[in-house]
matplotlib code that plots the C-alpha trace (Angstrom):
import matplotlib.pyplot as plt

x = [7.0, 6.2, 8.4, 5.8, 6.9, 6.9, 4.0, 3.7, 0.9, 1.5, -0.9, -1.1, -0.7, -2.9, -4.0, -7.2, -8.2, -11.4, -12.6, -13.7, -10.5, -7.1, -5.2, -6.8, -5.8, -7.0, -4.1, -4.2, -3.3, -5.3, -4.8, -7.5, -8.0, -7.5, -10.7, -12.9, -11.2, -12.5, -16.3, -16.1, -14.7, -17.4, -20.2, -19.5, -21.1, -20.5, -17.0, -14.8, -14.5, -17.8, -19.2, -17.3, -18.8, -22.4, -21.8, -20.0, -21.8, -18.9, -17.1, -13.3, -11.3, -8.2, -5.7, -2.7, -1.5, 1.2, 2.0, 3.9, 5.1, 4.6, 1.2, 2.0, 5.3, 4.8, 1.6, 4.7, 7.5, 4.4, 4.1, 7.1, 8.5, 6.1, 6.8, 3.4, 4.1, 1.7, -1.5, -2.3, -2.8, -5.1, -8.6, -7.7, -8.1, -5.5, -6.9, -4.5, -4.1, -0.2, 0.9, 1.2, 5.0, 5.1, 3.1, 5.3, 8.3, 6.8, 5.4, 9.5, 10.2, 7.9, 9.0, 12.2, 11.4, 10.8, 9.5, 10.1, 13.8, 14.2, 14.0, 17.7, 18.8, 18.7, 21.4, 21.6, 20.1, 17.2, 16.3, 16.8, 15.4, 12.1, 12.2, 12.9, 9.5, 7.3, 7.6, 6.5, 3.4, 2.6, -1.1, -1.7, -3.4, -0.9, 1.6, 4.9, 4.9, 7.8, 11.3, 13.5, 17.0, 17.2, 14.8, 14.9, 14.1, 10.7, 9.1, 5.2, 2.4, -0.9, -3.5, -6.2, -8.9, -7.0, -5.7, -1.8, 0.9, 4.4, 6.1, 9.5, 9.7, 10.9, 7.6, 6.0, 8.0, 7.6, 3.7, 2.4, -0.6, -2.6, -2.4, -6.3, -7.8, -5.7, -5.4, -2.8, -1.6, -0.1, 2.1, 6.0, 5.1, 2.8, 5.6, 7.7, 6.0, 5.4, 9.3, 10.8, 14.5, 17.3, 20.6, 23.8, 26.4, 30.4, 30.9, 34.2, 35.2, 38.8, 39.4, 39.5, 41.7, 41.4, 38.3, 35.2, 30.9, 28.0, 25.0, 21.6, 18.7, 15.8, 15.6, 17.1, 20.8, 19.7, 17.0, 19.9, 22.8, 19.2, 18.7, 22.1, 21.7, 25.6, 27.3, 30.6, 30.9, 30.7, 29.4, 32.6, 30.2, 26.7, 24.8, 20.8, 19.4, 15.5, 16.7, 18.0, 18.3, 19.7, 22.1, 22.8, 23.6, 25.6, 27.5, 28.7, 29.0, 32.0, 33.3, 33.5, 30.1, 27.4, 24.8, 24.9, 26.8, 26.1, 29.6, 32.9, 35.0, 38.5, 39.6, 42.0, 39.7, 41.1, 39.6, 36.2, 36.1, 36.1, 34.0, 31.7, 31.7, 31.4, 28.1, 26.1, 27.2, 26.8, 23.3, 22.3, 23.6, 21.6, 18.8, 18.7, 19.5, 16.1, 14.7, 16.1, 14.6, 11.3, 11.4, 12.5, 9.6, 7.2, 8.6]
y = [-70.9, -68.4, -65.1, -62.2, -58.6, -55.7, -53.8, -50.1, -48.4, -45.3, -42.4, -39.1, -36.9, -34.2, -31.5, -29.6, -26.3, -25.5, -21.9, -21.6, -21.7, -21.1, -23.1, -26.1, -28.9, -32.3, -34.0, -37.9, -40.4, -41.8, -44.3, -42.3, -38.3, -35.7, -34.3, -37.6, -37.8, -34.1, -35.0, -38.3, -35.8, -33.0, -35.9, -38.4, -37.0, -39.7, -38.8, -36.3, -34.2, -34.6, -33.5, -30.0, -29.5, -30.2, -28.0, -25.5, -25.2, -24.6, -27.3, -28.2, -27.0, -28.7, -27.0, -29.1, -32.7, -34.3, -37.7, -40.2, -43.9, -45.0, -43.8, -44.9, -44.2, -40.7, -39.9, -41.1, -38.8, -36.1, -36.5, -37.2, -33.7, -31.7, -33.2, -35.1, -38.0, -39.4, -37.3, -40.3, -42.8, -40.4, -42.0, -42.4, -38.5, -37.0, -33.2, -30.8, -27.3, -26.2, -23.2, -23.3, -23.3, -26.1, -27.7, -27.0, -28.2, -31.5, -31.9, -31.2, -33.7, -36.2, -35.4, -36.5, -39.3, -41.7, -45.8, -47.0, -48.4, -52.3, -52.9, -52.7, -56.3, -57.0, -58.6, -61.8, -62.6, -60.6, -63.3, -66.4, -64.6, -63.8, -67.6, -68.7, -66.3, -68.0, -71.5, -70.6, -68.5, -71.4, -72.1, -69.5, -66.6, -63.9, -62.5, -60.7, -57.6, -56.0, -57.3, -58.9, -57.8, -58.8, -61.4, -59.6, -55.9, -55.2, -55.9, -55.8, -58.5, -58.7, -61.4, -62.4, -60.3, -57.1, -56.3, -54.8, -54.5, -54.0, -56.5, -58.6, -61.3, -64.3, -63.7, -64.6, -67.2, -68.6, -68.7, -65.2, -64.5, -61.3, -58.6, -57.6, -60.6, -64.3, -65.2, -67.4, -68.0, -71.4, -73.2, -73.1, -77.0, -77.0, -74.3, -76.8, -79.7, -77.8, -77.0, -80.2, -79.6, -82.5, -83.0, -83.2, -85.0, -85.2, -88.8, -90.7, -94.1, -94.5, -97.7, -95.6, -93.0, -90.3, -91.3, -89.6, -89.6, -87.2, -88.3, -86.8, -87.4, -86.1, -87.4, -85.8, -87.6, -89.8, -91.8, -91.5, -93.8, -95.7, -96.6, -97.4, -95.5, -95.3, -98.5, -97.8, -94.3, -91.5, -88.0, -86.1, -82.7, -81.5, -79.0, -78.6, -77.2, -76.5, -77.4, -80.4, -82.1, -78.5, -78.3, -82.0, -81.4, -78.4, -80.4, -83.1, -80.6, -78.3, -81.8, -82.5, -84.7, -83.9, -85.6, -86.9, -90.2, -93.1, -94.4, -93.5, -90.7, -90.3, -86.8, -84.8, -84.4, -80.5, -80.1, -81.7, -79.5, -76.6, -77.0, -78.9, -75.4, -73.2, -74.7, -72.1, -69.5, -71.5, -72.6, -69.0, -67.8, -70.5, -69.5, -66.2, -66.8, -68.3, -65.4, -62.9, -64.9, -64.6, -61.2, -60.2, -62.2, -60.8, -57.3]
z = [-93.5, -96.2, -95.3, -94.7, -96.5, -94.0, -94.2, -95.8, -97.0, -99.1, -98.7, -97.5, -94.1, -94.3, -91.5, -90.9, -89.4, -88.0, -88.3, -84.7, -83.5, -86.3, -83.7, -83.6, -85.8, -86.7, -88.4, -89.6, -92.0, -95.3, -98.5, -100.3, -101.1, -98.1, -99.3, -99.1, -95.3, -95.2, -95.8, -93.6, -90.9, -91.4, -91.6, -89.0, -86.0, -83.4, -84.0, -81.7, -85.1, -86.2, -82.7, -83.3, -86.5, -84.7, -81.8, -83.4, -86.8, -88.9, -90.7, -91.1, -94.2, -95.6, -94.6, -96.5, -97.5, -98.3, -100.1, -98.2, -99.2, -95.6, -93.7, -90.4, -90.2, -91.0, -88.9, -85.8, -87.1, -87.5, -83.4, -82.4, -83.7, -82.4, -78.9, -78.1, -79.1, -77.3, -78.7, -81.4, -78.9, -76.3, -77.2, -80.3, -80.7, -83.2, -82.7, -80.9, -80.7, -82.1, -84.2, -87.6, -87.1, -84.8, -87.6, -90.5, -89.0, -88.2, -91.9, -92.8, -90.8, -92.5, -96.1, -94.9, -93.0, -96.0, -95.1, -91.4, -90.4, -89.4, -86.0, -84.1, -83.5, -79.7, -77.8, -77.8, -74.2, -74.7, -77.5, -75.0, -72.1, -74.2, -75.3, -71.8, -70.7, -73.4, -72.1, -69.1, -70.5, -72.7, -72.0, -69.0, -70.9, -70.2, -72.9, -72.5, -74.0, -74.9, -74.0, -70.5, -70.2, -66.2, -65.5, -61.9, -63.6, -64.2, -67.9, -69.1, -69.3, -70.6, -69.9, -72.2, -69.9, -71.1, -68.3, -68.7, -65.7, -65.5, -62.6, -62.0, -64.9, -62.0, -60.2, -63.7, -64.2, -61.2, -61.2, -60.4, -62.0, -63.1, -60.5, -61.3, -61.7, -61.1, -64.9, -65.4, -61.9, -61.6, -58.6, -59.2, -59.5, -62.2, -64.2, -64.0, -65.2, -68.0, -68.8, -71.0, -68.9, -69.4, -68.4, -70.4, -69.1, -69.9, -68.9, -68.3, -67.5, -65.2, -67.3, -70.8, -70.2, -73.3, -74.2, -73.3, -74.0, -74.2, -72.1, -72.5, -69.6, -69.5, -66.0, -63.3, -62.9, -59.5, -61.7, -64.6, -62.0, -60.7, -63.8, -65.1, -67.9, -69.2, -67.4, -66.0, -68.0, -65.0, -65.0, -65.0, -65.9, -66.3, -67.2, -66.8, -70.3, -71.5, -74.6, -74.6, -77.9, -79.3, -76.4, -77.8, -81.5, -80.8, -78.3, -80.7, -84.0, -81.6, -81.3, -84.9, -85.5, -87.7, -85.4, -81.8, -81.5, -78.7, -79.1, -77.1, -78.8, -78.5, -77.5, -74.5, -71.7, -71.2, -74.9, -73.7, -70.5, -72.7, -75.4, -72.7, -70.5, -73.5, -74.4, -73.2, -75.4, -78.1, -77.2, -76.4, -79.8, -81.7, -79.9, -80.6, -84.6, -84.7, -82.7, -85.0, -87.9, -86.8, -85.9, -89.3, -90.9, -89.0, -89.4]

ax = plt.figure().add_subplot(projection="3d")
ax.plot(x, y, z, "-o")
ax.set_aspect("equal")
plt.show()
């Protein structure tokens, strides 16, 4: 997959004043010239600047502008210095009254701000919980928004009618729909149909003593003995794993194999145990090395 670039426009920052009130300030973010943003503002009349300039009578006046080599990264340090952070986001209306030294600050803030950071790499559970959400969203509508450190915490959802809520991510999981209107409610069944889960097995035999095998199933393990599925070899451990062919490779590869292997290995069964019952944490961190990768494509 081609690797996308992280986006960054350069541009200015540039604040307006309106002479009906010195205090009043309309600041935003453009690619082109502050002034052509000036005339869009003083022209537009269906928008929340424009309407001032029709019921007022008076037009805004450039008040300054800075260049800055990443548009919307600065227009969020602007905000987030003066403390209203949240003003961009209100409607989509970026006009607030401040003092010019409230103002100032923030623009110091910018010039020193520069392009946005990379985003902090998360732990590595919050990678295999968020993989572990997606396959049970997959087809329902509804998108996790946002991380899951405690799949028993609370964490945010959106469905595809728009409609957002914040809830426990097991209830999710489990088949809880939208709150507001049902979308993407299924039966814990029907989730789990849905989930490709196997079982890896340590398997022994009393009659080979020092010898061991690695069973996959993606049965449960009574159809696996119905079925007779490895002989006299019995299932010394197990482990139930939604992903099972990964769980497989990195099973053998910790036992020295490039690629699973149907034949008997020989190997102290303590050694086994262990690197058997240490699987998880290798599984989780392989996991999470794809999530990472992704994110930092993306970014």
């Amino acid at each position: 997959m081609e690797k996308k670039e992280r986006t960054t426009e350069a541009g200015y920052l540039y604040g307006l004043t309106h002479p009906s009130d010195p205090s009043l300030y309309k600041v935003g973010k453009t690619t082109r010239h502050p002034e052509d943003r000036l005339a869009e503002h003083n022209n537009r009349y269906e928008e929340y600047t424009g309407k001032i300039v029709k019921e007022t009578g008076q037009k805004w006046e450039l008040k300054t502008y800075i260049s800055v080599p990443d548009t919307y990264w600065a227009e969020a340090v602007f905000w987030g210095a003066t403390g209203l952070a949240d003003i961009p986001y209100r409607r989509g209306i970026e006009v607030e009254r401040m003092d010019w030294k409230c103002v100032f600050a923030a623009l110091e803030a910018v010039k020193k701000a520069g392009v946005r950071p990379l985003p902090r790499s998360l732990d590595d559970y919050v990678y295999v919980y968020r993989v572990w959400m997606n396959k049970r969203l997959k087809g329902r509508g509804i998108r996790l928004l946002g991380h899951i450190r405690s799949k028993y915490g609370k964490s945010n959802f959106r469905c595809d009618d728009g409609h957002e809520w914040r809830t426990v991510p097991n209830k999710v999981a489990e088949g809880e729909g939208c709150p507001q209107c049902g979308f993407g409610k299924r039966t814990p069944e029907e989730i789990k149909r849905a989930i490709i889960v196997g079982v890896l097995c340590l398997l022994v035999d009393p009659n080979k003593p020092g010898w061991i095998k690695i069973g996959l199933t993606y049965g449960s393990l009574e159809q696996a003995w119905d079925k007779n599925l490895w002989g006299d070899w019995q299932v010394h451990r197990y482990r139930h794993v939604e992903e099972p062919g990964l769980a497989e490779s990195l099973n053998w590869e910790s036992l020295g194999y490039p690629q699973p292997n149907s034949e008997a290995i020989n190997i102290d069964l303590s050694a086994a145990e262990e690197l058997f019952c240490t699987m998880h944490y290798r599984l989780e961190s392989e996991i999470a090395m794809v999530e990472k990768a992704k994110d930092i494509s993306t970014a």
